[in-house]
TORPA-4810 file (N, C-alpha, C, O; in nm, 3 decimals):
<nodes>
NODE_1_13.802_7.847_13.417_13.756_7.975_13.465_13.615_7.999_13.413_13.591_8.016_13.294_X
NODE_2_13.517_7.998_13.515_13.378_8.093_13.447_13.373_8.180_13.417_13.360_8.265_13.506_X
NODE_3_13.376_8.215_13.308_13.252_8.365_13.241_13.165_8.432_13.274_13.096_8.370_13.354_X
NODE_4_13.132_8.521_13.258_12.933_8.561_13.306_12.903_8.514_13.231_12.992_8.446_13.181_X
NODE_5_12.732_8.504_13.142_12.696_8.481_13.081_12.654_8.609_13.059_12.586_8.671_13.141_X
NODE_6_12.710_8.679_12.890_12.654_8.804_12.880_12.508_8.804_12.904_12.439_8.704_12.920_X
NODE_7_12.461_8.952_12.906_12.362_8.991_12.961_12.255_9.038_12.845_12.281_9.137_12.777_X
NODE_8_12.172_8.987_12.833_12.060_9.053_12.709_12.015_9.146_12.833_12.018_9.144_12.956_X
NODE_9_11.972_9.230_12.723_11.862_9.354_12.737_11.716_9.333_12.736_11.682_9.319_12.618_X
NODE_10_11.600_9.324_12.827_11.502_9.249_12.779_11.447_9.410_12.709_11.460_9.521_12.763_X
NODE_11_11.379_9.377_12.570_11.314_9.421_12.506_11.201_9.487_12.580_11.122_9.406_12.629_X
NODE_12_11.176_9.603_12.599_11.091_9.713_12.662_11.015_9.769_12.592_10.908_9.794_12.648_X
NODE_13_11.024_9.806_12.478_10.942_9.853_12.396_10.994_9.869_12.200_11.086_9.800_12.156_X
NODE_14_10.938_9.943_12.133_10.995_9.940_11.994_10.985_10.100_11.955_10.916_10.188_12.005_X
NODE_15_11.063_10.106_11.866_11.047_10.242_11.739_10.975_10.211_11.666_10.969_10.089_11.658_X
NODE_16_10.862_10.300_11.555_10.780_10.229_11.438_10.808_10.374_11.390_10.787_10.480_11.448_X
NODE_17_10.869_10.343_11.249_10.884_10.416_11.139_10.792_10.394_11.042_10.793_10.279_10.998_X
NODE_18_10.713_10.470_10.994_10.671_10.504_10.892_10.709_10.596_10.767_10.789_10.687_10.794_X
NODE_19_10.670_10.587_10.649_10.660_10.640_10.544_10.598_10.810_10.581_10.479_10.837_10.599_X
NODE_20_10.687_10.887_10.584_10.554_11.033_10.523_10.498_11.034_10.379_10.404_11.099_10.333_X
NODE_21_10.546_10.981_10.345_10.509_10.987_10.115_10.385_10.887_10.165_10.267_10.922_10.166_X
NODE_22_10.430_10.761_10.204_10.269_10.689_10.184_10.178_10.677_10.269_10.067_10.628_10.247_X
NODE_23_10.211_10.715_10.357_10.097_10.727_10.487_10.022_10.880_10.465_10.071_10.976_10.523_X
NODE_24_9.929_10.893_10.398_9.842_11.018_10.379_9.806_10.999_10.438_9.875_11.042_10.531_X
NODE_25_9.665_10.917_10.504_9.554_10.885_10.547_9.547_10.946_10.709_9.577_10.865_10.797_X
NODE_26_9.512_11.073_10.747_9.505_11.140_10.861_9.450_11.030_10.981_9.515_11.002_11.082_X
NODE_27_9.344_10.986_10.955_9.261_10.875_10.989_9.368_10.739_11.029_9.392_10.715_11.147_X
NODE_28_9.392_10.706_10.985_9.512_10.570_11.000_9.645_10.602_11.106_9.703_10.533_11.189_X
NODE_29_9.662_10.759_11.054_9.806_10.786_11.150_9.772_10.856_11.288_9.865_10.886_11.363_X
NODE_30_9.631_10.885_11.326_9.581_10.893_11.411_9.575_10.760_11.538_9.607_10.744_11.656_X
NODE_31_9.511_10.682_11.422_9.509_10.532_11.502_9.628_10.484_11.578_9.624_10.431_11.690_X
NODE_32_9.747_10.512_11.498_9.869_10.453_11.492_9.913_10.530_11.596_9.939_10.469_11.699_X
NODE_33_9.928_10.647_11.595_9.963_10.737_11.767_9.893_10.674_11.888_9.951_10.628_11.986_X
NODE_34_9.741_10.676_11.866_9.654_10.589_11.933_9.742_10.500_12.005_9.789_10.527_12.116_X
NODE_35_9.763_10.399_11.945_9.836_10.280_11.975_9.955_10.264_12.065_9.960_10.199_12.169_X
NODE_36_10.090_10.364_11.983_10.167_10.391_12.031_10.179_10.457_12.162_10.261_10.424_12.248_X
NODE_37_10.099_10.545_12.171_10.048_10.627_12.320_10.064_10.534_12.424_10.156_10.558_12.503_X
NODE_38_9.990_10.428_12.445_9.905_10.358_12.510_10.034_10.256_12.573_10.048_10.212_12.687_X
NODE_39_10.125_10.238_12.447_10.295_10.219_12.478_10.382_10.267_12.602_10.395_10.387_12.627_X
NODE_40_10.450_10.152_12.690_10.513_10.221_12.783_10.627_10.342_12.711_10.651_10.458_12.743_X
NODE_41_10.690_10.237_12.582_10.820_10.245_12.547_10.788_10.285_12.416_10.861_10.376_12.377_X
NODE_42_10.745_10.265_12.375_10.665_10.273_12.267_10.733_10.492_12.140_10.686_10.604_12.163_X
NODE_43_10.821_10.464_12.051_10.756_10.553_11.958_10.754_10.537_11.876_10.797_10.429_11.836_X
NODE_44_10.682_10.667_11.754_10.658_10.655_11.629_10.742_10.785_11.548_10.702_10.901_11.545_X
NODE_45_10.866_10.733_11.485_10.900_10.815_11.396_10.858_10.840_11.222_10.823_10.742_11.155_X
NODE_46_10.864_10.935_11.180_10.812_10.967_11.009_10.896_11.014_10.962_10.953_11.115_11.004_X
NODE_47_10.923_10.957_10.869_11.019_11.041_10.791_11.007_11.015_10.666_10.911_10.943_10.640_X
NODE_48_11.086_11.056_10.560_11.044_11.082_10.395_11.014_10.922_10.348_10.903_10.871_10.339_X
NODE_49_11.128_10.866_10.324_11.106_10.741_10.263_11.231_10.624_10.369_11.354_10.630_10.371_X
NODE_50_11.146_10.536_10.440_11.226_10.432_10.511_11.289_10.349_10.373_11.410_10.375_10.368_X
NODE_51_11.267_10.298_10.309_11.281_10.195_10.221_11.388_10.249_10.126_11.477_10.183_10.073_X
NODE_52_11.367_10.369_10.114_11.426_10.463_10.007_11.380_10.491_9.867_11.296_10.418_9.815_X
NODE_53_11.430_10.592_9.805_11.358_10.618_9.670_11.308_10.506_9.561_11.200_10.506_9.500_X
NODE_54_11.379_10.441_9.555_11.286_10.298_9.423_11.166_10.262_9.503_11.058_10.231_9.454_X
NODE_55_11.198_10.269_9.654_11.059_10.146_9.705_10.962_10.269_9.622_10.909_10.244_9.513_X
NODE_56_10.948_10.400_9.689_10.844_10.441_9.667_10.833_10.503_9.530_10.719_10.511_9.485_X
NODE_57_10.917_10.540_9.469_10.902_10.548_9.306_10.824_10.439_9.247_10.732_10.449_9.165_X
NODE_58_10.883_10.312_9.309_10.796_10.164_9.237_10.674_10.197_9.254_10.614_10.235_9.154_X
NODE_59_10.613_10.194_9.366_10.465_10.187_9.438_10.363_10.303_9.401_10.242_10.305_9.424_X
NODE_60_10.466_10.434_9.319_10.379_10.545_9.284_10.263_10.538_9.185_10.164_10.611_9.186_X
NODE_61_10.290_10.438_9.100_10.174_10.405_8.981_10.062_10.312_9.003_9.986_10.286_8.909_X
NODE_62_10.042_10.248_9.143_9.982_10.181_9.221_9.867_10.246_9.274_9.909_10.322_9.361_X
NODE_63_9.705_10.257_9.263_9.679_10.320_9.369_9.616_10.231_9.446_9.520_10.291_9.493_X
NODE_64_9.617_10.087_9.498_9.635_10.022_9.663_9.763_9.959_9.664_9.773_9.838_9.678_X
NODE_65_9.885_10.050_9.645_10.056_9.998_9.705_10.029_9.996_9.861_10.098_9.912_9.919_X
NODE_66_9.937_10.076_9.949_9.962_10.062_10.081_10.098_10.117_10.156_10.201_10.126_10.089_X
NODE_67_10.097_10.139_10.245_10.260_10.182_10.313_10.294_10.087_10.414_10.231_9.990_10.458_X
NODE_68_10.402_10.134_10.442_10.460_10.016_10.518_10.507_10.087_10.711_10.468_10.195_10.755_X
NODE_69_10.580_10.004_10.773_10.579_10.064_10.919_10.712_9.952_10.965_10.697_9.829_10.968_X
NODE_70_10.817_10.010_10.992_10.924_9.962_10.995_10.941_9.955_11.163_10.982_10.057_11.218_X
NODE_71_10.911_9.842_11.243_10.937_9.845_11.374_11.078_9.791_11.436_11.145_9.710_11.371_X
NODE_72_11.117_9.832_11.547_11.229_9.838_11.552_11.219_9.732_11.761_11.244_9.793_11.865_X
NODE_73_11.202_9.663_11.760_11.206_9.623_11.887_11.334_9.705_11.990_11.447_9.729_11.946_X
NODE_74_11.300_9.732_12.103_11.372_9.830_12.172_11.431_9.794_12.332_11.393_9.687_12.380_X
NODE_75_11.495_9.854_12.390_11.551_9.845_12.542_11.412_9.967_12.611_11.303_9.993_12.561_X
NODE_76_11.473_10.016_12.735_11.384_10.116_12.769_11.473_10.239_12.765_11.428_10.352_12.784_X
NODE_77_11.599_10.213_12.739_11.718_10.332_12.668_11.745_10.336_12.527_11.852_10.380_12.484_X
NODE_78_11.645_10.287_12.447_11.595_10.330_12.307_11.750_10.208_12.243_11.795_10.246_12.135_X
NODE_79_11.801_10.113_12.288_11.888_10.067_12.195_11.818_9.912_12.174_11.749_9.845_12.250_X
NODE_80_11.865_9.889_12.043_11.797_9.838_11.953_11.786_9.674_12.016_11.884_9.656_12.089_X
NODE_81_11.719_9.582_12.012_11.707_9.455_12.002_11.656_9.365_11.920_11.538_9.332_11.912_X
NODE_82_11.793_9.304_11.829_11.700_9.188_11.759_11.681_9.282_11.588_11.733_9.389_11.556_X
NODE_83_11.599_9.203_11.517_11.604_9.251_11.395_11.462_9.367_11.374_11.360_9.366_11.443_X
NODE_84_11.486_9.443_11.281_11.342_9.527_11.272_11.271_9.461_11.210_11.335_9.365_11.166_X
NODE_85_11.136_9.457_11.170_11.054_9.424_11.136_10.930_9.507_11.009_10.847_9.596_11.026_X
NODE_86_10.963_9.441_10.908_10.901_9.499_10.836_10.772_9.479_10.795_10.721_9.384_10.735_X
NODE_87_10.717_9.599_10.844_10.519_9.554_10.827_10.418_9.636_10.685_10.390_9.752_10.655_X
NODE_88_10.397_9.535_10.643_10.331_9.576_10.509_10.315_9.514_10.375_10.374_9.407_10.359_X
NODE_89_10.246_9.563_10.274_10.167_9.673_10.303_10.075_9.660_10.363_10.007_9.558_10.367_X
NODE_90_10.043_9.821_10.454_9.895_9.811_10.494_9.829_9.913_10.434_9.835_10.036_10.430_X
NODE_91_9.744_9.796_10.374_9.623_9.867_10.282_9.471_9.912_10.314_9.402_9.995_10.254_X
NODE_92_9.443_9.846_10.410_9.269_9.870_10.464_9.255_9.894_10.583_9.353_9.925_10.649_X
NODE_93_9.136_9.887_10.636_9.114_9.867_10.791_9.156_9.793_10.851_9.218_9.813_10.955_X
NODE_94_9.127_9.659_10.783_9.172_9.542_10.836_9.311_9.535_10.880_9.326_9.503_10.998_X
NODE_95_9.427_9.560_10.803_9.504_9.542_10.785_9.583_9.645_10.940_9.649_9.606_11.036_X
NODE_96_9.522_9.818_10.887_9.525_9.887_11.026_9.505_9.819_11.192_9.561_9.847_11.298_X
NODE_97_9.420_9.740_11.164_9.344_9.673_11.326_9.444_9.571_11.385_9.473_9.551_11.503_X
NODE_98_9.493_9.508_11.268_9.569_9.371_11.266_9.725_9.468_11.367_9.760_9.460_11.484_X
NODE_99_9.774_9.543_11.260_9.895_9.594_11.316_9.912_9.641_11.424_10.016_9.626_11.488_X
NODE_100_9.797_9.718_11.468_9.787_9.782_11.609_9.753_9.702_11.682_9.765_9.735_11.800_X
NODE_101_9.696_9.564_11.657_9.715_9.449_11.782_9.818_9.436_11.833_9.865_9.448_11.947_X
NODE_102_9.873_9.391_11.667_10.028_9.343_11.711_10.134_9.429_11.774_10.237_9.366_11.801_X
NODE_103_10.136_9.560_11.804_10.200_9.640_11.812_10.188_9.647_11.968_10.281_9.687_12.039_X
NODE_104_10.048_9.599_12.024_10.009_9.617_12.165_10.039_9.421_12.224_9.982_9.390_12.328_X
NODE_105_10.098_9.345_12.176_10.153_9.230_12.193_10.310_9.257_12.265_10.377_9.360_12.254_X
NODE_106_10.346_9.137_12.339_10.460_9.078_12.391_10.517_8.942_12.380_10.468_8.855_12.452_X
NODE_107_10.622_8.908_12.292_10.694_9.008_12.235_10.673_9.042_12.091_10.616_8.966_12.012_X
NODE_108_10.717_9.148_12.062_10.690_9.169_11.918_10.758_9.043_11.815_10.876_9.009_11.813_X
NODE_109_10.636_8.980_11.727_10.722_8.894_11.668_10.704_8.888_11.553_10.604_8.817_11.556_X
NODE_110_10.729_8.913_11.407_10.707_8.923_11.273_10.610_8.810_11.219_10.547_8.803_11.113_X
NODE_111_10.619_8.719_11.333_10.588_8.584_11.242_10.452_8.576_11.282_10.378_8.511_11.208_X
NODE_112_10.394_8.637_11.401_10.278_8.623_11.377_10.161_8.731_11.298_10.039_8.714_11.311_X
NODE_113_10.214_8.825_11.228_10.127_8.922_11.162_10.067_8.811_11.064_10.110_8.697_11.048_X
NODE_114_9.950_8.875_10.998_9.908_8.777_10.905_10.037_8.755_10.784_10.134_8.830_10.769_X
NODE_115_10.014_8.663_10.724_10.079_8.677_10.575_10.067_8.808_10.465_10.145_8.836_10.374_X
NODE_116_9.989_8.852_10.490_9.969_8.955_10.390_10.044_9.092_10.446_10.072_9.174_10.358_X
NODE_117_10.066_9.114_10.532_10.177_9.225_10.628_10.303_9.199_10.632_10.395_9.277_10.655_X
NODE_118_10.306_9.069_10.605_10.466_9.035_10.576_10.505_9.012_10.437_10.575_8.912_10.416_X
NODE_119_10.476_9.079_10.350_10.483_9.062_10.187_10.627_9.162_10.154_10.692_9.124_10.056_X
NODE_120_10.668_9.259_10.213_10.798_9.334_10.205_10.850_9.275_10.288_10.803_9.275_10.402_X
NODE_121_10.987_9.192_10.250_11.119_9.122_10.326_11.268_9.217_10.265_11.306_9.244_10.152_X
NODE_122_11.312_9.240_10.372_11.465_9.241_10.309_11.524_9.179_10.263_11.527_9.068_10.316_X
NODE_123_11.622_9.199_10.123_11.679_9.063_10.103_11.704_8.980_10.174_11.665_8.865_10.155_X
NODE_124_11.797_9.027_10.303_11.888_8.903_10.358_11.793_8.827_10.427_11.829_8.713_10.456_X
NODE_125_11.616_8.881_10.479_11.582_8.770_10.542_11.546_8.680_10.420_11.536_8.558_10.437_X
NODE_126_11.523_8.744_10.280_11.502_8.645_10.205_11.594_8.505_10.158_11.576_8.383_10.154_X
NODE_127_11.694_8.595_10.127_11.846_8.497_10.155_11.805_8.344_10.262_11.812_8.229_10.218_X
NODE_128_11.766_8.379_10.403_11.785_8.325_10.483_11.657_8.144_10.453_11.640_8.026_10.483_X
NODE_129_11.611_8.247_10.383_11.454_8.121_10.393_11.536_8.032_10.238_11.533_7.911_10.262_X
NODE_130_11.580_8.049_10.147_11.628_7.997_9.973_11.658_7.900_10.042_11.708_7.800_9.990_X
</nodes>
């Protein structure tokens, strides 16, 4: 007897979470709407702490910890595809320019941000590389 072959969802757009604690920079989160705008599918949620209280307790005695931007690859009915992606820190311009490329790319893929944007891993992808 044949099966279907289930059906993926092709990826339409993403969620990008940010930090409100570390994203001060009016200037940067401007850009970052910028970006997102320009998005079919595209949004940007804020909220207190993605990572949760240690990340940013750690990073408080830091002053270039940078923040981070938690993307979430998406359907065009906001359900999720695939793993999120954790971007950061971003600390400079550079770093700003880099992300909002990548953010305006197809498909979103972790692996090509520079190395230095991919420096926060979750354990388990760390797990995955040991």
């Amino acid at each position: 007897m044949n099966r279907p072959v289930p059906f993926a969802a092709p990826v339409a757009g993403f969620t990008a979470i940010t930090c409100g604690t570390c994203l001060t920079e009016e200037h940067d989160l401007e850009l970052l709407r910028e970006t997102i705008r320009r998005s079919v599918h595209g949004m940007l949620v804020r909220v207190h702490c993605p990572l949760g209280r240690i990340y940013c307790k750690a990073r408080e005695g830091s002053a270039h910890s940078g923040w981070i931007l938690i993307v979430q690859p998406c359907t065009a009915g906001r359900s999720p595809v695939g793993s999120a992606v954790i971007v950061g820190p971003i600390r400079t311009a550079d770093d700003l320019v880099a992300v909002t490329g990548w953010l305006e790319t197809d498909p979103l893929d972790g692996s090509t941000l520079p190395a230095r944007l991919r420096r926060i891993q979750h354990p388990r992808q760390q797990s995955i590389q040991n």
